[in-house]
TORPAMI-172871 format. One line per 8 residues: their letters; for each residue x, y, z of C-alpha. Coordinates in steps of 0.5 Angstrom, whole numbers. Layout:
# residues N
A) X Y Z; ...
This chain:
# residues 961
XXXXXXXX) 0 0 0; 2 7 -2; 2 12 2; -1 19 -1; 3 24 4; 9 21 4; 11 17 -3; 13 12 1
XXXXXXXX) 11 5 0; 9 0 6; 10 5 12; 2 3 14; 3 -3 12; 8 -4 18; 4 0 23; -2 -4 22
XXXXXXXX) 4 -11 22; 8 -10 27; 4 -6 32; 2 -12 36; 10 -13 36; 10 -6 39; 6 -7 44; 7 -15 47
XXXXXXXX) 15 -11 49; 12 -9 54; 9 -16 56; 10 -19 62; 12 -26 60; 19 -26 58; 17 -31 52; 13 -26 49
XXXXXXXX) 18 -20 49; 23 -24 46; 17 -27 41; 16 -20 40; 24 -18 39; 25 -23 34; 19 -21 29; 22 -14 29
XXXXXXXX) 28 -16 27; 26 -21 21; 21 -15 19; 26 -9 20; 33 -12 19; 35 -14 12; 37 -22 14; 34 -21 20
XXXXXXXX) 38 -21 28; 34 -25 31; 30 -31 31; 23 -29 28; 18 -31 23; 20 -28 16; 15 -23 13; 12 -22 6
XXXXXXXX) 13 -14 7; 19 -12 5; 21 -4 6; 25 1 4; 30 3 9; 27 10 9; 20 7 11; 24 3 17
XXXXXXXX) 28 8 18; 21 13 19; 18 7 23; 24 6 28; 24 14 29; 16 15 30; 13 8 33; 21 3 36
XXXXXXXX) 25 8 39; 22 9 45; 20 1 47; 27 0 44; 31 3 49; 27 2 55; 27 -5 54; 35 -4 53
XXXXXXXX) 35 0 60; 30 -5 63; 29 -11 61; 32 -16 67; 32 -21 61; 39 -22 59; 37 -24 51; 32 -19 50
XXXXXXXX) 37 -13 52; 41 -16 47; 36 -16 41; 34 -9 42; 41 -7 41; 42 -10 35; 36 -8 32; 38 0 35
XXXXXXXX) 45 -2 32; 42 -4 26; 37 2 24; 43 7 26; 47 3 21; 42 5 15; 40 11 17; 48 13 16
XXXXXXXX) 48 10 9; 42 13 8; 45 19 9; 51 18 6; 47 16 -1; 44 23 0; 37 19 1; 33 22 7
XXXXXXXX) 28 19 10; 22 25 9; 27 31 10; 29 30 16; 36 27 16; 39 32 21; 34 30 25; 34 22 26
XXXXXXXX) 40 21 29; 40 26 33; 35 25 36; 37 18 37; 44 20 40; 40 25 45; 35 19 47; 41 14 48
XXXXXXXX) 46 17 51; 43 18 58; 40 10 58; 48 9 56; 50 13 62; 46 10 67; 47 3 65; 55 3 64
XXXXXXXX) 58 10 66; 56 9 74; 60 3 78; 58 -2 80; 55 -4 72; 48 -4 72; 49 -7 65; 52 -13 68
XXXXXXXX) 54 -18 62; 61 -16 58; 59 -17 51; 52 -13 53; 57 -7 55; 61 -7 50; 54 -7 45; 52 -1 48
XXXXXXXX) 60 2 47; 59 0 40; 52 3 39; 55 9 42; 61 10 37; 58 8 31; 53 15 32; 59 18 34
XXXXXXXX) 62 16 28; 61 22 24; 60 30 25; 53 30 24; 53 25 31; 56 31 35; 53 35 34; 46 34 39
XXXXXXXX) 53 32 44; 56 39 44; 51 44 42; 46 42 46; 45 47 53; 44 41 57; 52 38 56; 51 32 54
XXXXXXXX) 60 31 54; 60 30 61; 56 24 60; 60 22 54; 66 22 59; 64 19 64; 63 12 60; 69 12 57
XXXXXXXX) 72 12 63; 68 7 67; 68 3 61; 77 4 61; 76 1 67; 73 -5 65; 75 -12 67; 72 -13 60
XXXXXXXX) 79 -13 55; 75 -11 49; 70 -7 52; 77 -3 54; 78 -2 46; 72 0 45; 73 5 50; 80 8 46
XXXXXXXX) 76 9 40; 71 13 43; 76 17 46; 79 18 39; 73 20 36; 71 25 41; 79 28 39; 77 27 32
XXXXXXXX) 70 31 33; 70 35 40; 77 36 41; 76 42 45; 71 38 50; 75 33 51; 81 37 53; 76 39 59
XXXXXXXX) 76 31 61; 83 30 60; 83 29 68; 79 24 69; 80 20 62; 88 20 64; 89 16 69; 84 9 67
XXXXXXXX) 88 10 60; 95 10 64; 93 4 67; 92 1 62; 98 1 58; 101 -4 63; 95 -9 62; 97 -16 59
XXXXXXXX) 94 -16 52; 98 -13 48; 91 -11 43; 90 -8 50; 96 -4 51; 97 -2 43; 89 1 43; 91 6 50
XXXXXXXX) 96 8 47; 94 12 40; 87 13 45; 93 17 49; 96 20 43; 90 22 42; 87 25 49; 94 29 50
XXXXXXXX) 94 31 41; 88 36 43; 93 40 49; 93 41 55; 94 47 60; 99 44 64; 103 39 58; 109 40 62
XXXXXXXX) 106 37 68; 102 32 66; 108 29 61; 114 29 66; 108 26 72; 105 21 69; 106 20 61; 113 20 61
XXXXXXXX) 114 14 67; 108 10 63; 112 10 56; 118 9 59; 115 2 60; 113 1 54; 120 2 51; 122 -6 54
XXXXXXXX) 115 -9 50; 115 -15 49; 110 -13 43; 115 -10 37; 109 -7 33; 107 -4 40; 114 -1 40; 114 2 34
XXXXXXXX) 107 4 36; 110 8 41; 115 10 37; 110 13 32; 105 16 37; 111 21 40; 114 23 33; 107 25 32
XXXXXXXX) 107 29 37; 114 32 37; 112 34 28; 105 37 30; 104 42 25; 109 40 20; 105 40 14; 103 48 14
XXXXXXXX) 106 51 9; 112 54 10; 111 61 7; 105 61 9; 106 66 16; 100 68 18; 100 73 24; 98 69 30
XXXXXXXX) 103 63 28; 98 59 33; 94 59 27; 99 56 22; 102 50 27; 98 48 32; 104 45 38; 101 43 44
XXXXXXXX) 108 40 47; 113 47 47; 114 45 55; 115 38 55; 120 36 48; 126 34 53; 122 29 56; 118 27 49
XXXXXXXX) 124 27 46; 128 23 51; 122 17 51; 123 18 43; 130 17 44; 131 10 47; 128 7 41; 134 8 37
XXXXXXXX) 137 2 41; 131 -2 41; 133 -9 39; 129 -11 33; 132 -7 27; 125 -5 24; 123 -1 30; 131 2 31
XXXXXXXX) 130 5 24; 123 8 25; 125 11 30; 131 14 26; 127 16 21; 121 19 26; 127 23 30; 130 27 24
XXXXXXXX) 122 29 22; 121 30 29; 128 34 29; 125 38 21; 119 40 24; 122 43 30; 126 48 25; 121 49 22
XXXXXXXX) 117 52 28; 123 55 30; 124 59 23; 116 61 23; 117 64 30; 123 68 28; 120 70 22; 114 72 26
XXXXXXXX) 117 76 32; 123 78 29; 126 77 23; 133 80 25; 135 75 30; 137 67 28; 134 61 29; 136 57 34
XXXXXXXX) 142 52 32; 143 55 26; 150 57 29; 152 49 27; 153 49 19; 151 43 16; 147 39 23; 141 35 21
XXXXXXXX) 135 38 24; 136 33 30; 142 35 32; 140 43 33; 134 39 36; 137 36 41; 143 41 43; 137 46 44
XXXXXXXX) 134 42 48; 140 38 51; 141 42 58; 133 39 60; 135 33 56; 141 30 59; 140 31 66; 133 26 66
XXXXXXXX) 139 21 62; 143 21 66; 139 19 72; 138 13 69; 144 11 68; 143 8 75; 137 5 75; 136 -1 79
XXXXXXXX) 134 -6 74; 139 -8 68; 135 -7 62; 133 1 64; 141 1 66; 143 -2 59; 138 1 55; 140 9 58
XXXXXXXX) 147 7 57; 146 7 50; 140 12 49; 147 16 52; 151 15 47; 146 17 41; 145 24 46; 152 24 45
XXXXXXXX) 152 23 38; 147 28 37; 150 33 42; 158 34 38; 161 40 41; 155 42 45; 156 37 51; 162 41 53
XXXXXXXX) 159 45 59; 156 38 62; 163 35 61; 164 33 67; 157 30 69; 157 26 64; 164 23 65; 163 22 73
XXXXXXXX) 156 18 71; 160 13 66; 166 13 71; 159 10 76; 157 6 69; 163 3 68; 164 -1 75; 158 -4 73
XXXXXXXX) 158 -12 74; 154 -14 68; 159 -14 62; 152 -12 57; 152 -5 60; 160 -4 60; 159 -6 53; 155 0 53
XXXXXXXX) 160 5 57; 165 4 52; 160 5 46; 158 12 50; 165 14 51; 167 12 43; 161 17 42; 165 22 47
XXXXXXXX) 171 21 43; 167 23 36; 164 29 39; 169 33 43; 176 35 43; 180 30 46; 183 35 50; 177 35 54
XXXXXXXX) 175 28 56; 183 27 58; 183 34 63; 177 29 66; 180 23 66; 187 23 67; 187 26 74; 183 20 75
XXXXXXXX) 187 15 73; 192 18 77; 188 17 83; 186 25 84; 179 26 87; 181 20 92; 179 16 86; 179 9 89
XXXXXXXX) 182 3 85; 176 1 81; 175 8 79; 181 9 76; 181 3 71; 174 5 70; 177 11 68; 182 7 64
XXXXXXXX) 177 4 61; 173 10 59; 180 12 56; 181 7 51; 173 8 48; 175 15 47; 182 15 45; 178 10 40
XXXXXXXX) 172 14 38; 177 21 37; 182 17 31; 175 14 29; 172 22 28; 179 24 25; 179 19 20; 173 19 18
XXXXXXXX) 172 27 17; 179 26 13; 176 21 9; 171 26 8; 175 31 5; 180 27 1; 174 23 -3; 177 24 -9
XXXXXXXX) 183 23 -8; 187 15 -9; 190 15 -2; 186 15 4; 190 18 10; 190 15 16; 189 19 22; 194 19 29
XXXXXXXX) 195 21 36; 200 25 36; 204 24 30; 208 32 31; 212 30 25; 211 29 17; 208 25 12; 200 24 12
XXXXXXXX) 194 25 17; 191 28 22; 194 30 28; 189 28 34; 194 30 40; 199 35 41; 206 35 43; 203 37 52
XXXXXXXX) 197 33 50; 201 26 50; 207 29 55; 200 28 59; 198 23 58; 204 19 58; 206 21 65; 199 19 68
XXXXXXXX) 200 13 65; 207 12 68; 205 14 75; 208 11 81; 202 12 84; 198 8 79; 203 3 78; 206 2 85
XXXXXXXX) 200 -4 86; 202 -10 91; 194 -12 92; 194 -18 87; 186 -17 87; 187 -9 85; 193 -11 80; 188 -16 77
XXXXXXXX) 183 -10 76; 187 -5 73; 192 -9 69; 187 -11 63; 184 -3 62; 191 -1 63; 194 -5 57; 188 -4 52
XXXXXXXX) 190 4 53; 197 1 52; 196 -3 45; 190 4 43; 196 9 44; 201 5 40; 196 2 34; 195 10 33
XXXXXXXX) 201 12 32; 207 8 33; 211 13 29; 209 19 32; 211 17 39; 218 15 37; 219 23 34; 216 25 40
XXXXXXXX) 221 21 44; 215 17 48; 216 11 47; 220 9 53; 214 11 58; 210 6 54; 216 1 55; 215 3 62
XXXXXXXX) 208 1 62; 209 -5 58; 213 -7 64; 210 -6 69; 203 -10 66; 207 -16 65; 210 -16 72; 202 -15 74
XXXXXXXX) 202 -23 78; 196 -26 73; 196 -33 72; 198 -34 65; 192 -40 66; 187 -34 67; 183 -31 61; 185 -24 65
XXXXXXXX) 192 -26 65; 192 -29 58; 189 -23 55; 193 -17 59; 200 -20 56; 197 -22 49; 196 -15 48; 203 -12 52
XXXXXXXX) 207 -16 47; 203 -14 41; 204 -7 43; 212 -8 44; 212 -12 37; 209 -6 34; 212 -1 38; 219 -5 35
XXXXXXXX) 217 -3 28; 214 -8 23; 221 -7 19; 225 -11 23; 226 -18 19; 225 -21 25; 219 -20 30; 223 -22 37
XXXXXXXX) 229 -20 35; 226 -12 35; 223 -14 42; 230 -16 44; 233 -10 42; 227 -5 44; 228 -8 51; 236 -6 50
XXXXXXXX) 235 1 47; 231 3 54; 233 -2 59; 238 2 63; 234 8 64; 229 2 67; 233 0 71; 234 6 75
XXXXXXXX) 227 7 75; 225 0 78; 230 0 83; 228 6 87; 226 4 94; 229 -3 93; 231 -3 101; 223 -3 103
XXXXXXXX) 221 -8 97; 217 -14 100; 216 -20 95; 210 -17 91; 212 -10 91; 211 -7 84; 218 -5 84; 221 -12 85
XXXXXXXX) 216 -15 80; 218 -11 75; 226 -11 76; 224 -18 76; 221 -17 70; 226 -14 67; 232 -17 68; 228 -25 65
XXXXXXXX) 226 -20 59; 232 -17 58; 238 -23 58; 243 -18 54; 241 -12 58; 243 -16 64; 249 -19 63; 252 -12 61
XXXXXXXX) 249 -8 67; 252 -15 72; 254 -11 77; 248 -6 78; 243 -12 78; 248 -17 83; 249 -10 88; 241 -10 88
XXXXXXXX) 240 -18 88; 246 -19 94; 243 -15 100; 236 -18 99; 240 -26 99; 245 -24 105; 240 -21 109; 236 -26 110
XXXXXXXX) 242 -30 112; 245 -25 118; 239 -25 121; 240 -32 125; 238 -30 132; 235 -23 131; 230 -26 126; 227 -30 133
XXXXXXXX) 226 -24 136; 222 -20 130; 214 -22 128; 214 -30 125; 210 -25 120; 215 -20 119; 221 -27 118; 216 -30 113
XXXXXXXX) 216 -24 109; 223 -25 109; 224 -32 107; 219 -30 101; 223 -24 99; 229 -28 98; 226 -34 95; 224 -30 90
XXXXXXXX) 232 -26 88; 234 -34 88; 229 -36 84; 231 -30 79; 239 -31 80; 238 -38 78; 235 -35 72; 241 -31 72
XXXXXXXX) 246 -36 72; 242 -40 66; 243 -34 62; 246 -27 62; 251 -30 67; 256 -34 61; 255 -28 57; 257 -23 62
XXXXXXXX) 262 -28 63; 264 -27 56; 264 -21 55; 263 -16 60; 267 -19 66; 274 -20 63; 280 -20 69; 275 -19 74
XXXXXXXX) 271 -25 73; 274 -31 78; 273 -25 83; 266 -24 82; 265 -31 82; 268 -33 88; 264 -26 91; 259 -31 88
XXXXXXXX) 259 -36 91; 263 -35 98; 257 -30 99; 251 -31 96; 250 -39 95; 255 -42 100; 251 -38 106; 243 -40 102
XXXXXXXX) 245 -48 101; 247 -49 109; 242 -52 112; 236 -48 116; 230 -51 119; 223 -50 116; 220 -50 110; 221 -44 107
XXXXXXXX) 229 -45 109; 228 -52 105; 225 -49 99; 230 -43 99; 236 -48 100; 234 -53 94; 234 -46 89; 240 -45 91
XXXXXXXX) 243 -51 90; 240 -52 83; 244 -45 82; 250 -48 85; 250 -54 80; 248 -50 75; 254 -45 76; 259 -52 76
XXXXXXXX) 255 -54 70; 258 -48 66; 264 -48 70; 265 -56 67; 263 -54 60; 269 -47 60; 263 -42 61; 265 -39 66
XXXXXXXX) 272 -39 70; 273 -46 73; 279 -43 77; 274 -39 82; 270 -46 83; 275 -50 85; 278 -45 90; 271 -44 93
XXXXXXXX) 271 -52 93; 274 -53 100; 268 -49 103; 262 -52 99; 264 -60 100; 263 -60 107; 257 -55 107; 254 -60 101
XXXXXXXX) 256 -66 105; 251 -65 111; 245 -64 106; 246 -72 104; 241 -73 109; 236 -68 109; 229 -71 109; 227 -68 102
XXXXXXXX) 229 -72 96; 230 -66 91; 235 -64 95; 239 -70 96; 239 -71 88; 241 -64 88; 247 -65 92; 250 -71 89
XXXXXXXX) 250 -68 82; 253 -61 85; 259 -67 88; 260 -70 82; 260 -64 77; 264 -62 83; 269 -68 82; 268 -67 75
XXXXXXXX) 272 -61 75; 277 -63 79; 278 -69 74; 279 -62 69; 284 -58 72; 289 -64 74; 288 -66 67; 289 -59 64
XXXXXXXX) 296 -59 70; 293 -55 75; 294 -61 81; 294 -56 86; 287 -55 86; 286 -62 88; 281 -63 94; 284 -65 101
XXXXXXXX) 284 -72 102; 280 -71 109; 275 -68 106; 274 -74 101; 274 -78 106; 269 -75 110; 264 -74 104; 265 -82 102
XXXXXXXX) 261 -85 107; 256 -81 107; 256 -82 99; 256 -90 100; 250 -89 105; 246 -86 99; 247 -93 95; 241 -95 100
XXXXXXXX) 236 -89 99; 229 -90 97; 230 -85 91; 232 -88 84; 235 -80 82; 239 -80 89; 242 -87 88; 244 -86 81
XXXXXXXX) 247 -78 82; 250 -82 89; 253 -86 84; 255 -81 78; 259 -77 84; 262 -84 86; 265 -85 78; 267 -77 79
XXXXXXXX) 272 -78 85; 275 -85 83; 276 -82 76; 280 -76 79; 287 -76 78; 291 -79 84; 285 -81 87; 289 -88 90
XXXXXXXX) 293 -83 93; 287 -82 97; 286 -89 100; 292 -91 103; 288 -96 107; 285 -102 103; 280 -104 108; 277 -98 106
XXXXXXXX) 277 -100 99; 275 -106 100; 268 -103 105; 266 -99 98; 268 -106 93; 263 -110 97; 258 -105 99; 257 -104 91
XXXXXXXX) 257 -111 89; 251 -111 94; 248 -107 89; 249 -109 83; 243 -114 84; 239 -106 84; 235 -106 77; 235 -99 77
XXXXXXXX) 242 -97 79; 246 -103 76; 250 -100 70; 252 -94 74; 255 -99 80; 258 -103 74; 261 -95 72; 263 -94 79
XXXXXXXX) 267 -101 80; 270 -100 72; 273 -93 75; 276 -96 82; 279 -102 78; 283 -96 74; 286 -94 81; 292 -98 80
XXXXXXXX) 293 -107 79; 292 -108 86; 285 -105 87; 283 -109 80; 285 -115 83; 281 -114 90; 275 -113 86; 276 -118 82
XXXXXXXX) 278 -123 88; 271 -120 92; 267 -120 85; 268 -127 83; 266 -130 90; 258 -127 90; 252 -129 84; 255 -124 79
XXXXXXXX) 262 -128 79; 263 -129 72; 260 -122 70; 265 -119 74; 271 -123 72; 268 -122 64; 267 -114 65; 273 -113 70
XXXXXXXX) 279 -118 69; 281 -115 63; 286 -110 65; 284 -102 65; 286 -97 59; 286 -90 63; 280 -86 59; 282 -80 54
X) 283 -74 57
């Protein structure tokens, strides 16, 4: 049926159907109203919401929508405020949801329902909004299922989804925004997650529509959208996010306040999302905020610069741009590169801003920042903003939890980046925070330290960062040791960073030249590069590193901390300009450092130990020159070059050396490193070795009186100076012999022997005495050893002999087997160079025969010693004194003899000690035809009989001298 007045087909028609629908909402019986509900929905809906009966009548969307507005509209949200039944409140929003859904596209296709489009959803948004209120904008819920709340959320936005929705929200006299408010922030409340979603949506579309009334609610509709940004689903978290940025986009009269108390803590947390799509969310919702206005025109300045570009965040960029900053570290490339690119449009805009304000107010005054020709708009940016800026990064740096911490350190190096030459007036700030960063346990935040002291060296003159450091690394400011490697450490990142900006601002200018030049610290000569550190900078610099404050460390603990940093300073000085520290006479204070880095006492065993000196002998091979046809022998002769102007350093104050003062580890040092060195300077290292031996020696009744701690540093100090003359003697002593001692060695060696190892090798109760006498037996043996082979004067051996045979013969029975070894070789080389001399016609240099006497039964008593090495060494010294010439002389009585033919016979049957016995037996038959006789006589009568008859029947010929 047609209507006449309105031309609209079926409007009657669905009064007459449906009125029986209309009514029954009201009825009692819940059957009925959802019976009602559903028929509604089949005969207004196109495919229908609910469950009903299919009608015949099909309506044109103006006829419904007509229909809805006139006749449904009121029992529709009655039923949604009232209905106690759960499933009819549900059908009525869809069916209100619905019908608003097709009046916007009627709108949209400009086809109003009789000439009131203006009119239906507004009068729709003024009826629904109060029932939305009181049913989810009050707490507790009236509304008590999630999904019916979200519904009426949604019906709410979807009539808010245009400009023509507002308008009844904003014009009406009876402030309907409150309400509006209100539920979105009882709905950002919600337990619900997507209620809470639904809610953001809103908020943005009050910002997209109505942002001066927002900006009015900011206050309330905050705190519940802050909340929310830590809430477990990251849809959750994403969604509050942009309904953030749009909340503070439409301004706020105390932006500053609001970002710095509230905003900024909030975002801070989001940097470390687990979500990479909700950091680069975050990274996009403050680039937005830092670029408002950007888009305006640049020439179009009008009056009021307000007008042109709309800024809402003038007092708080420091703090947007610090939470934008931090993502420049994130770990995910994809949200570091937008967040690089966000920050130079952040930084474009600012110029932009910056040069409509100067344009506007007064154009004869500079824009800000335009002093750095060249500078990206970031850059200016950021040293504008840098002394609010760096303040709020440094307070991080010390944050409680480790990935706050790291992550601050390296927005601190990207700071410094931007900053350059504007971090000057926070120099000292900044270094003090890195120094505190540095001592930092975890290694991922000291990977970061020294990225941010790279940055520092990039940025600054060097001079600047070393007037910093360098008083700290010679303990200035009551610097502790850890302070002072973590100076070090910092030290070597900057000197790096500072050869890197050279060498890059080079590469810059020389482009287009074939050869690139290579910058240096210091070079102060010819040829190409850049010279980073002048002439007074490097005088500085090597004097700190040689102090005797920092290198006089005894503390192993404190050694080990400050050895490694100091090497890796060490190798990033002579790597930059090996050249340029030969010219300026540099080297040996490097040298110096290198010592005293390898005397530091780290187990070779340890990773620490092993790294500080792989990388001081890489530093003395560089500093030696890579021309050298051999590595080691330029080590040698660098070693030669500096070695007596070493030795005059090292050996000051030696009268107070304890075993590991720094001093006496690095003369030790010095004198294994330097073989040649040594032996030419022998008299200066024995005049600095003898008194530290001889004092232990002398001190016999008044060590009893002193603290057994004070006797044990004793012992210890003259271990250690017998240990290095063992060295000694196997190395630079022969050469000193050689060519250093000439005429006065047979003297030197006595003084040698009479009063160094005579007194060490004398027995002495006590463990530490036991150790100190077995090194110095093995340089007694060492020195006869030499004298045998004619590398030292064998004269001065001999004559000292009559003293050392009875000092060797009372440690035969020491309880320690090592020293019973020792001292049988030390006999037989003994007797072995007695053989020499006779034979060469120095007979008067034959022992005594008391003293052979005496030594000989001790030597046949260690025939029966437990060690397999004594007997055999007790067998090699009897050969020798059988086999030195005369030697019947020395045994007139014959029992004697015969007591040391049968003792051997006996152990001929010993596996281990019978061919030396067989030695021993074939020397006394070369004593004379009797003794031969004896021996075989006695031989012949035992088990070995026709052995001894074959091996020692035969008459003897005398061995080749």
């Amino acid at each position: 049926m047609v209507n006449a007045a309105t031309n609209e087909p079926g409007e009657e028609e669905l009064v007459r159907m449906l009125a029986r629908d209309v009514n029954c909402m009201q009825d009692p019986d819940r059957m009925t109203r959802r019976r009602a509900l559903n028929n509604l929905s089949s005969a207004l809906v196109p495919g229908g919401v609910g469950g009903g009966q299919s009608t015949v009548l099909s309506p044109s969307p103006a006829a419904v929508c007509r229909f809805v507005q006139r006749n449904l509209q009121g029992p529709l949200l009655e039923v949604i405020e009232k209905d106690a039944v759960e499933k009819c409140r549900e059908l009525a929003l869809k069916i209100l949801l619905a019908v608003v859904e097709l009046m916007q596209q009627q709108q949209q296709q400009q086809q109003p329902p009789l000439g009131e489009e203006d009119t239906g959803l507004s009068t729709i948004t003024v009826a629904f909004l109060p029932v939305a209120k009181r049913r989810i904008g009050v707490a507790p819920f009236l509304e008590p299922t999630e999904e019916l709340r979200l519904a009426i959320l949604h019906v709410l936005n979807v009539l808010l989804s245009t400009q023509a929705g507002w308008i009844p929200v904003l014009e009406s006299k009876a402030a309907r925004f409150p309400d509006f408010s209100s539920i979105l922030v009882h709905e950002l409340a919600d337990s619900f997650p997507d209620a809470k979603r639904g809610a953001c949506l809103g908020l943005g579309l009050a910002a997209r529509y109505a942002p001066k009334a927002l900006r009015l609610q900011q206050n309330v509709l905050l705190p519940p959208l802050l909340g929310n940004l830590g809430h477990q689903q990251s849809k959750v978290r994403q969604a509050s996010l942009l309904a953030l940025g749009n909340l503070l986009g439409v301004g706020n009269d105390s932006m500053a306040r609001v970002v710095t108390d509230s905003v900024l803590p909030a975002l801070k947390k989001l940097v470390f999302d687990r979500t990479p799509v909700l950091r680069r969310e975050l990274v996009g919702v403050v680039g937005g905020w830092l670029q408002q206005g950007e888009d305006e025109g640049e020439n179009a300045i009008p009056e009021d610069i307000n007008s042109c570009i709309p800024y809402n965040f003038e007092g708080c960029e420091a703090d947007l741009m610090f939470a934008l900053l931090l993502g420049l570290s994130d770990e995910v490339p994809e949200v570091a590169e937008a967040t690089r690119e966000k920050v130079q449009a952040a930084g474009r805009a600012w110029v932009t801003r910056k040069e409509h304000q100067r344009r506007i107010n007064s154009p004869s005054v500079e824009a800000e920042g335009s002093d750095s020709e060249g500078s990206s708009g970031a850059q200016r940016m950021v040293r504008f903003l840098l002394p609010s800026l760096l303040p709020k990064v440094l307070d991080d740096v010390g944050h409680w939890t480790l990935r706050m911490r790291h992550r601050s350190v390296l927005l601190l190096a990207d700071v410094l980046r931007l900053a350059g030459p504007a971090l000057v007036p926070f120099l000292s700030p900044t270094v003090s925070t890195l120094i505190n960063a540095a001592l930092d346990e975890e290694p991922e935040v000291r990977c970061a330290v020294a990225e941010a002291a790279r940055a520092l060296g990039e940025g600054v003159e060097i001079s600047l960062p070393l007037d910093e450091l360098l008083p700290l690394v010679r303990g200035a400011r009551g610097a502790q040791m850890a302070e002072r490697a973590a100076a070090l450490y910092l030290l070597r990142s900057v000197l790096e960073g500072a050869v890197s900006a050279a060498a890059g601002a080079e590469t810059s200018a020389d482009a287009e030249k074939p050869a690139k030049a290579a910058a240096t610290l210091g070079a102060g000569g010819e040829g190409p590069g850049k010279e980073i550190l002048s002439s007074a900078e490097m005088e500085v610099l090597t004097r700190s590193l040689v102090d005797s404050s920092l290198l006089n460390v005894e503390e192993a603990n404190e050694a080990s901390l400050i050895a490694l940093p100091l090497a890796e300073v060490l190798l990033s000085i002579v790597e930059a300009a090996p050249e340029g520290i030969k010219k300026m006479n540099f080297e040996r204070r490097l040298v110096r450092v290198a010592l005293q880095l390898l005397a530091v006492p780290l187990p070779e065993s340890e990773e620490r130990g092993f790294s500080v000196r792989g990388l001081v002998r890489r530093a003395l091979k560089i500093l030696a020159g890579r021309e050298e046809e051999s590595v080691g022998e330029g080590v040698v002769v660098l070693w030669e070059r500096h070695f007596d102007g070493l030795l005059e350093e090292v050996v000051v104050g030696k009268e107070g050396w304890r075993k590991g003062s720094a001093g006496r580890m690095a003369f030790d040092t010095l004198v294994r490193e330097c073989i040649r060195g040594t032996a030419r300077q022998w008299d200066k290292i024995m005049a600095v070795i003898t008194p530290q031996i001889v004092k232990g020696n002398d001190q016999g009744g008044q060590q009893q009186q002193q603290q057994q701690q004070q006797q044990q540093e004793e012992a210890e100090l003259r271990l250690a100076h017998m240990l290095l003359l063992e060295s000694l003697i196997d190395g630079s002593l022969p050469i000193a012999a050689k060519e250093v001692m000439e005429k006065a060695g047979e003297r030197r060696m006595r003084q040698l022997l009479r009063d160094l190892l005579l007194p060490t090798i004398a027995w002495q109760a006590g463990r530490t005495a036991a150790t100190v006498r077995k090194v110095g037996l093995v340089c007694l043996y060492r020195l006869l050893r030499e004298g045998e082979r004619g590398r030292l004067p064998r004269v001065a051996l001999l004559e000292v002999a009559p003293l050392l045979l009875p000092v060797l013969q009372t440690n035969l029975d020491d309880y320690d087997a090592t020293i019973r070894h020792l001292v049988a070789l030390s006999i037989s080389a003994l007797f072995r160079a007695y053989r020499l001399s006779a034979v060469q016609g120095q007979a008067s240099l034959l022992p005594p025969q008391a003293q052979i006497l005496q030594v000989l039964p001790d030597l046949m008593r260690r025939l029966d010693d437990a060690s397999n090495e004594v007997r055999q060494a007790s067998c090699l010294a009897l050969e020798g004194l059988f086999d030195i010439p005369g030697a019947a002389s020395f045994f007139s009585e014959e029992p004697v003899l015969t007591a040391v033919v049968d003792q051997l016979l006996v152990h001929l049957d010993d596996a281990e000690c019978a061919e030396p016995v067989w030695n021993v037996l074939d020397c006394m038959t070369a004593l004379g035809i009797g003794v031969r006789r004896m021996v075989v006589e006695r031989g012949s009568k035992g088990v070995h009989g026709e052995k001894v008859r074959e091996k020692l029947g035969k008459p003897v010929v005398k061995k080749a001298s």
